[in-house]
C-alpha positions in Angstrom: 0.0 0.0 0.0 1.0 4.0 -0.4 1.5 4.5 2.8 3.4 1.4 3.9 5.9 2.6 0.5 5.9 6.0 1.8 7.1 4.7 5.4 9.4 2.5 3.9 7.7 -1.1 6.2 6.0 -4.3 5.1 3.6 -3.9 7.7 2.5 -2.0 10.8 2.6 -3.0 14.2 -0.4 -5.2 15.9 -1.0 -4.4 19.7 -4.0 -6.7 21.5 -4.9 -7.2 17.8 -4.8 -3.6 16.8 -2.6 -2.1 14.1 -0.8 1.1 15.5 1.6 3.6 14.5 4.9 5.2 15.9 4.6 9.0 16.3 7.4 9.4 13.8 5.2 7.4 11.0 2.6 10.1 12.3 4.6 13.1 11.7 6.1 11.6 8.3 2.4 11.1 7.2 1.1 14.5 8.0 4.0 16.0 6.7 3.3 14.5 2.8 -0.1 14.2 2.6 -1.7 16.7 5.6 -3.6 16.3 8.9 -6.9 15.7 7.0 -5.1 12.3 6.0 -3.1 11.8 8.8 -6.8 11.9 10.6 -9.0 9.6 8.3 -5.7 7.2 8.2 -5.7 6.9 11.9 -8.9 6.0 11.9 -9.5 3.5 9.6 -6.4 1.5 11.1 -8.2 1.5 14.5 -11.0 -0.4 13.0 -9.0 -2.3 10.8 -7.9 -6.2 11.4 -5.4 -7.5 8.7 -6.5 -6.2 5.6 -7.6 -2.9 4.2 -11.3 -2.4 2.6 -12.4 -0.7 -0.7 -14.0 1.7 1.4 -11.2 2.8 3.0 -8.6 2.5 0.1 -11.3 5.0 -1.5 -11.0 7.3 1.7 -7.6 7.4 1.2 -7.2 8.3 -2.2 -9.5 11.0 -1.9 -7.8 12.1 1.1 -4.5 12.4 -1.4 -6.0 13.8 -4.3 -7.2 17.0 -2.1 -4.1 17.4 -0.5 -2.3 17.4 -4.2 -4.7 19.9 -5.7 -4.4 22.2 -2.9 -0.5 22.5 -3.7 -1.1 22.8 -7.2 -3.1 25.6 -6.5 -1.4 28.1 -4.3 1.6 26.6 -6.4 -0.6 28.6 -9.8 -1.0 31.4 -7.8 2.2 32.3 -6.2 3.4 32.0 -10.1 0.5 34.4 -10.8 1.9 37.0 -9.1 5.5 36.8 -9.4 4.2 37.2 -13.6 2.9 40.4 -12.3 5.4 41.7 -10.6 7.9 40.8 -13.3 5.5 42.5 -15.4 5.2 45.8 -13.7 8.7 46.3 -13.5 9.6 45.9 -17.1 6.6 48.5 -17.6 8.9 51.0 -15.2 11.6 50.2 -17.2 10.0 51.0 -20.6 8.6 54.1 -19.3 12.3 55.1 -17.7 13.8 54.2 -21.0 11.3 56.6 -22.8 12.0 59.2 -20.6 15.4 59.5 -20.8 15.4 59.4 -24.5 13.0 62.3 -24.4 14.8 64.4 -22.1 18.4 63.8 -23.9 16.9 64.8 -27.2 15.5 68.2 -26.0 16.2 71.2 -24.2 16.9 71.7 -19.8 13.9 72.0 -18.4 14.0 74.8 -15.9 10.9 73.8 -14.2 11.7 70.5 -12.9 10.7 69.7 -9.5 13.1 70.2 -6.7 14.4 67.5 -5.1 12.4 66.3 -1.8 14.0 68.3 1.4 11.9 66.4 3.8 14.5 63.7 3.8 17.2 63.0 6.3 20.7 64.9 5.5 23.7 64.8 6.9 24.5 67.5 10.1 25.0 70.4 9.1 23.1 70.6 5.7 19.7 72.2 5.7 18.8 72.1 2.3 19.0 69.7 -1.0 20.2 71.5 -4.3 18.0 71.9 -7.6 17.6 69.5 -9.8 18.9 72.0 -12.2 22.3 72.4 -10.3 22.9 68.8 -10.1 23.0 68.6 -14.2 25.9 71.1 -13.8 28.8 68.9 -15.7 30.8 68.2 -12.3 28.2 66.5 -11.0 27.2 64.2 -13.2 31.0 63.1 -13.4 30.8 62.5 -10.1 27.0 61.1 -10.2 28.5 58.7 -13.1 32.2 57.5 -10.6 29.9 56.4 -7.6 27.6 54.7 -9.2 30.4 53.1 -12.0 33.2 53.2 -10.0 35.3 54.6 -13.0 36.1 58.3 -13.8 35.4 60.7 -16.4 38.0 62.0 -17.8 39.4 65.5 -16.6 39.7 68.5 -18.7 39.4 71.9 -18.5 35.5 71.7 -19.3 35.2 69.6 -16.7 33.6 72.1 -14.4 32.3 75.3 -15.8 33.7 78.4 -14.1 30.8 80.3 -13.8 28.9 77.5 -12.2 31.5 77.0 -9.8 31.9 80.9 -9.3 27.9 80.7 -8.7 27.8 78.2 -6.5 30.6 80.1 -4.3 28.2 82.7 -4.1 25.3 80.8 -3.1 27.4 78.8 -0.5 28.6 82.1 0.9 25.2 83.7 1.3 24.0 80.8 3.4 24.9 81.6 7.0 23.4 78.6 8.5 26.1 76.7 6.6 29.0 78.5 7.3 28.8 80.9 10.0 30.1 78.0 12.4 33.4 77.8 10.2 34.1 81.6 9.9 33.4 82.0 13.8 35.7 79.4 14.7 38.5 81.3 13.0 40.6 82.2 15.7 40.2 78.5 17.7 40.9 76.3 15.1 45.4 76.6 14.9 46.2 73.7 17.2 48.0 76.8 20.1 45.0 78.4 20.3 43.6 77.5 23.8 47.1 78.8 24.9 46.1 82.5 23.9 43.6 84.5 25.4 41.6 86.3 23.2 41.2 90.0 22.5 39.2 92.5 20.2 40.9 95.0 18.7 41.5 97.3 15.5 44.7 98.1 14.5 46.3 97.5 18.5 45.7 96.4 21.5 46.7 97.6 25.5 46.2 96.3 28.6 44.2 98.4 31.2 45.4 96.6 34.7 47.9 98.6 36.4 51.2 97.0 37.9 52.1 97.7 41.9 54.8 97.3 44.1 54.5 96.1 47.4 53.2 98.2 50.2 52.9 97.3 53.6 56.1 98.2 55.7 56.8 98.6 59.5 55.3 101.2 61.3 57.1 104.6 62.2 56.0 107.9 63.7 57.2 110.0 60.0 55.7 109.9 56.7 57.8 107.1 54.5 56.5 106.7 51.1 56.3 103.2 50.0 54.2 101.7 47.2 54.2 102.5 43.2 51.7 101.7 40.5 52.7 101.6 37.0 50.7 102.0 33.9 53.2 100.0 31.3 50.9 97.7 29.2 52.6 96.6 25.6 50.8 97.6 22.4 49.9 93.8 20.9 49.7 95.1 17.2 46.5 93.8 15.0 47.7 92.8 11.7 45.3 92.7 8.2 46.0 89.6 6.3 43.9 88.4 3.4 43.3 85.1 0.7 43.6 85.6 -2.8 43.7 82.2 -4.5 43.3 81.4 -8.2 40.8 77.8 -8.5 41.6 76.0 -11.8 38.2 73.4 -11.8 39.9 70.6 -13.7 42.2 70.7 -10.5 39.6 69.7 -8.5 37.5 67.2 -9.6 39.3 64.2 -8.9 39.8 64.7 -5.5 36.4 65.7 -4.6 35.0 63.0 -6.2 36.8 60.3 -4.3 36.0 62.3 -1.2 32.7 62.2 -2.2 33.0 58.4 -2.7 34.5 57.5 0.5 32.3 59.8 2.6 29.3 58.6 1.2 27.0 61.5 0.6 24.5 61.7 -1.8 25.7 64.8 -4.6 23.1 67.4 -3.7 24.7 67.1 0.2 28.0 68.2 0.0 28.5 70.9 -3.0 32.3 71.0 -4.3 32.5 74.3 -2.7 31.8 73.1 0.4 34.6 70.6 -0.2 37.4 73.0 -1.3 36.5 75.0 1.9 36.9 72.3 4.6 39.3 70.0 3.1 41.5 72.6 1.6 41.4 76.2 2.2 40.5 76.2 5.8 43.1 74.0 6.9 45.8 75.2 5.0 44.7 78.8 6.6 44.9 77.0 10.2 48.4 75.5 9.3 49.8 78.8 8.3 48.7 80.8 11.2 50.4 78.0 13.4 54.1 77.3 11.8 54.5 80.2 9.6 52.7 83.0 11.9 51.4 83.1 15.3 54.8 82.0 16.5 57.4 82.3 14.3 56.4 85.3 12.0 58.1 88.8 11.2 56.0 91.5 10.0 57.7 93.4 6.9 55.6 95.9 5.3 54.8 94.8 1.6 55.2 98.1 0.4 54.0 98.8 -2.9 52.6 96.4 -5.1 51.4 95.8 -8.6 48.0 93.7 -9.5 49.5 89.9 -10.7 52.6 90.1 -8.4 53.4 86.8 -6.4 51.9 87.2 -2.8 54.0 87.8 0.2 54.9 85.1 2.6 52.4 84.4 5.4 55.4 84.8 8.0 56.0 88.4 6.8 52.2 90.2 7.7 52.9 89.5 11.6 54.9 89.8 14.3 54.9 86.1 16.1 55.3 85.5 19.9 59.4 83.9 19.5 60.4 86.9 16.9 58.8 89.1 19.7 61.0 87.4 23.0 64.4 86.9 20.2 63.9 90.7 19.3 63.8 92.1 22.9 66.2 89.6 23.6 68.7 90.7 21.0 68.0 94.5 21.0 68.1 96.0 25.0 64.5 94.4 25.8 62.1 97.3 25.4 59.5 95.2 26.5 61.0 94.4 30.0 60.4 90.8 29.7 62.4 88.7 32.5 65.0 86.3 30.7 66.9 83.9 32.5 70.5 83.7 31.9 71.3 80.3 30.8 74.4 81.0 28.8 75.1 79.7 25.9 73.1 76.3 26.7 72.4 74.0 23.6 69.4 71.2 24.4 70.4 69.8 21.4 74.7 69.5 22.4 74.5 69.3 25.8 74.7 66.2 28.5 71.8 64.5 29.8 73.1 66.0 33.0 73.2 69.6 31.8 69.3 69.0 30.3 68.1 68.4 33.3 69.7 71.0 35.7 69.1 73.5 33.3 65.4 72.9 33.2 65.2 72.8 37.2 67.3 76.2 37.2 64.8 77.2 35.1 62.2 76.7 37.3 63.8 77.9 40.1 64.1 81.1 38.4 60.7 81.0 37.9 59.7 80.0 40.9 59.5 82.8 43.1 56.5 84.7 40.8 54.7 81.2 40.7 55.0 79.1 43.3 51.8 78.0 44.3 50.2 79.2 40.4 50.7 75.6 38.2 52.7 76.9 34.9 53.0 76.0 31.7 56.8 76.2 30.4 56.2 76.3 26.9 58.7 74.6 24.6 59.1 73.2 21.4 58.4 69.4 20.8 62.4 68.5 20.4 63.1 70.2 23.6 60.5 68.4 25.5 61.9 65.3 23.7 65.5 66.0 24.6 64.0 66.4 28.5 62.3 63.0 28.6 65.5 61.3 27.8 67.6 62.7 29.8 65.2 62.1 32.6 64.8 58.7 31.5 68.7 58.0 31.3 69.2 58.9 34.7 66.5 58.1 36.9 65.5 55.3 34.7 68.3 53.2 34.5 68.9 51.2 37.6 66.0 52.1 39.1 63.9 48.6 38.0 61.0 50.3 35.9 59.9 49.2 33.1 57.3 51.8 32.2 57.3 53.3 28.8 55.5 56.5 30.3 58.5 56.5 33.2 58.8 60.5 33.6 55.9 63.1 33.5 55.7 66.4 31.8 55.4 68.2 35.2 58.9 69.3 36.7 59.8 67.5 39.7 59.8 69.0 43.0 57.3 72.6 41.4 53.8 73.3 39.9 55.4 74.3 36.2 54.7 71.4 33.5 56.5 71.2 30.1 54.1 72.3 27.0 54.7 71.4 24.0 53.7 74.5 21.4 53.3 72.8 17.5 54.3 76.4 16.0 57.6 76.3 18.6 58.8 73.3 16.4 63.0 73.3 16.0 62.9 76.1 19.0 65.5 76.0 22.4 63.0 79.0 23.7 61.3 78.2 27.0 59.1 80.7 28.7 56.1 80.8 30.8 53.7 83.4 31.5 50.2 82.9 32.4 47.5 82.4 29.6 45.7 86.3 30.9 49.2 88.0 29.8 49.1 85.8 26.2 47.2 87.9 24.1 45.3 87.1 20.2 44.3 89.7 18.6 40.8 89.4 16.7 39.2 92.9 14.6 36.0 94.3 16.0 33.7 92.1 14.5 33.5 88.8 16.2 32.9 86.8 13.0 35.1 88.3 9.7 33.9 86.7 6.3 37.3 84.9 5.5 35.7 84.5 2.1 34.0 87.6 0.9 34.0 87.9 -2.8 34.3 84.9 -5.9 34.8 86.5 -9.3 35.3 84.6 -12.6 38.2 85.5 -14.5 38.7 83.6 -17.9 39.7 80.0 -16.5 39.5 80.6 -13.0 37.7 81.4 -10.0 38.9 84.1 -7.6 38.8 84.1 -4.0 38.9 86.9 -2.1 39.0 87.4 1.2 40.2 89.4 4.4 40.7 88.5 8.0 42.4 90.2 11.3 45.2 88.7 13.5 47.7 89.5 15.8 49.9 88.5 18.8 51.4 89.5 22.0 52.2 90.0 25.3 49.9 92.5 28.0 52.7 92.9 30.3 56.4 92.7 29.5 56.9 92.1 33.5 54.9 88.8 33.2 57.2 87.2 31.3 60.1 84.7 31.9 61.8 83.4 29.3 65.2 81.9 27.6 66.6 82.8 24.4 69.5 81.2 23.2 71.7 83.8 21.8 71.4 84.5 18.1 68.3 82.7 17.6 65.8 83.5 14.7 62.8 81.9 14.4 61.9 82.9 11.3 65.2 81.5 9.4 63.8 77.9 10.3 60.1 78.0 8.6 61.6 77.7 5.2 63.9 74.2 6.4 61.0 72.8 8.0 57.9 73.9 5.9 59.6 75.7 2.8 59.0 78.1 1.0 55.2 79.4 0.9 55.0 78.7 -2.7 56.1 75.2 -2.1 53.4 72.7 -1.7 53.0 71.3 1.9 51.6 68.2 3.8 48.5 69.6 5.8 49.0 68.0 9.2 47.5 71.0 11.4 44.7 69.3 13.0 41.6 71.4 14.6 39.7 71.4 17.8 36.1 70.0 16.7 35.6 69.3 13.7 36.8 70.2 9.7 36.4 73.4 11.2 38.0 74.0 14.5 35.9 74.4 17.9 34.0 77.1 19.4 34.8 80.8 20.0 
């Protein structure tokens, strides 16, 4: 019989004269032919003896036959549908196809439908470009790379320079986008926390009076004793500006594997956007930290022509080491307290002579700030050259194994090594606290760094203007070392070289593309 072939047995099982089955044989049944079977099946074995009756061989194939046309027909129906879904979607391609065709063959319509700005964008975008801007040649290059994977070729038609000048324009006018990046101006070179900041125009004094000490014993006559002294420095403000020439073709490439690897949709991220964060704004920040805020030496550009090379960013302003090697060099105008450490070399001297100069340092120091923690700032291979030393001689023999054997902070005082980026090849050290440090901003809080785009034959012309300068408030609060004959300024070009050369951007900001918060 079916079943018994199905099962795989001669016969069932007899119990007290009853044929039976294991639960297994149950579940196999009701598996293949359903519980309607499995049911009838059962039953006609528990009246059963030895041999099955027309009757119920009848039952049975009945029972079989419905169970097979039921599969058969959700079987027809499931392959219903899937023919209409096929179906549909070759009618969207058809109507795609014959869309396309019709828009390549006539003219841009200007009244297509802007793209939905309901849907989620990435922080910091608010809005979705036209449909209209997004047929701009650049971005169907780069629409065509990430969904091909292969690049258009570059030319100089690659990105049309009055779409790109546009686009400036509109990216400019939309505060919301960038007023966080022009208002983190002045925090996002990597010294900045170091400075406090000040408005100013062209300069910038201090209004806190210095004082002398004025208690004294008492006597019966009148003995003066006691000054104040009004001798603030004048921090200078200096004008700078950004006048860069963009070749489009330049471009492309880069922003488009940016693009790629960032994963934003086109009408997110528009290429001016890019050339902003990943390329003008750090190379701004980089400047104003090696070239400038530390190391600069302002030389007035005198007169100049329109299409002359622009002057070096270390010549528009006076930097906080040309300012201690000046006063150091020329009878110290500003008063500033310098320690007398001969002609000391960190990088020549002994591992002995490192460290009892810092400590004599600090002991110098000492008497002004001896409860106040101080930074002694210092240039990374100084600090280097310190952490060996200490390491050679109170390492050695003394059983640790510690890679981090030796702290920045001085042993035995509050003052702690800092390590200033723009102080880089330097044997300066000097502390003073972060209220007598002074950055210079103009009187508006925010400058436009970028305030005009022009197109001029094959380019696109930046322009744009923003205040800076540096300083001390107070001469008096000041302790530093010079070695003699030092000029910071002669090492930018060895390190850096020359501005015109082109440079590996490693200044990193605060928060973000863009720096942190004023």
């Amino acid at each position: 019989m079916m079943v018994l072939a199905l099962l795989g047995i001669q016969a069932f099982s007899e119990e007290d004269g009853k044929v039976s089955m294991t639960e297994d044989q149950k579940t196999k049944i009701k598996t293949v032919y359903g519980q309607a079977f499995l049911d009838k099946f059962s039953a006609e074995l528990a009246t059963s003896e030895e041999e099955t009756t027309p009757d119920a061989v009848e039952a049975l194939v009945s029972a079989i036959t419905a169970h097979n046309t039921a599969v058969m027909q959700q079987t027809i129906a499931l392959n219903a549908t899937l023919t209409n879904q096929v179906n549909a979607q070759a009618l969207k391609i058809t109507e795609a196809t014959a869309q396309i065709a019709t828009l390549s063959a006539g003219p841009e319509d200007d009244n297509l439908p802007e793209l939905d700005a309901s849907l989620p964008r990435a922080e910091g975008v608010p809005s979705v470009m036209s449909r209209k801007d997004l047929k701009m040649a650049a971005y169907a290059d780069i629409n065509h790379f990430m969904k091909k994977g292969v690049m258009n070729a570059v030319d100089a038609a690659t990105i049309d320079v009055a779409d790109l000048a546009t686009e400036f324009g509109t990216y400019l006018s939309q505060n919301s986008n960038n007023i966080e990046l022009i208002s983190t101006m002045f925090q996002g070179f990597t010294s900045a926390g170091m400075f406090t900041s000040k408005m100013g125009t062209t300069e910038w004094r201090a209004t806190q009076a210095l004082i002398t000490s004025v208690s004294q014993s008492f006597t019966s006559k009148w003995t003066p004793a006691g000054q104040t002294q009004l001798r603030p420095l004048a921090v200078k403000n200096r004008r700078h500006k950004i006048n860069m020439p963009i070749i489009p073709a330049d471009v492309l490439e880069s922003y488009a594997m940016h693009m790629y690897d960032e994963g934003l949709s086109i009408d997110q991220m528009p290429i001016t956007r890019y050339i902003w964060n990943e390329l003008i704004y750090p190379q701004l920040m980089q400047d104003i930290e090696t070239r400038m805020i530390w190391k600069g030496k302002f030389i007035d550009p005198g007169a100049v022509s329109a299409n002359d090379p622009g002057k070096p960013a270390e010549d528009s302003m006076d930097g906080i080491e040309s300012i201690l090697a000046d006063n150091a060099a020329n009878g110290n105008a500003d008063n500033i307290n310098f320690f007398d450490g001969g002609a000391f070399d960190y990088a020549t001297a002994t591992d002995d002579e490192v460290l009892a100069f810092v400590s004599q340092f600090v002991d110098y120091i000492t008497p002004v700030f001896r409860r106040q923690a101080m930074n002694v700032h210092c240039s990374h291979e100084f600090w280097k050259r310190y952490k060996i030393a200490y390491k050679n001689k109170f390492g050695a023999g003394s059983g640790t194994e510690s890679s981090t054997f030796g702290s920045d902070r001085i042993d035995f005082s509050n003052q702690v090594l800092q390590v200033v980026d723009g102080m880089y090849g330097s044997g300066i050290l000097f502390a003073t606290p972060k209220i007598n440090l002074i950055k210079l901003r103009h009187k508006n809080e925010a400058p436009r760094v970028i305030n005009d785009v022009q197109k001029v034959d094959y380019e696109v012309r930046l322009f744009g203007e923003y205040w800076l300068g540096a300083g001390f408030a107070y001469g008096e609060a000041v302790f530093a070392f010079v070695p003699d004959g030092y000029d910071p300024k002669a090492i930018i070009t060895g390190q850096f070289g020359a501005s015109t050369d082109y440079q590996q951007l490693y200044v990193t900001s605060g928060s973000g593309s863009a720096g942190g918060g004023v």
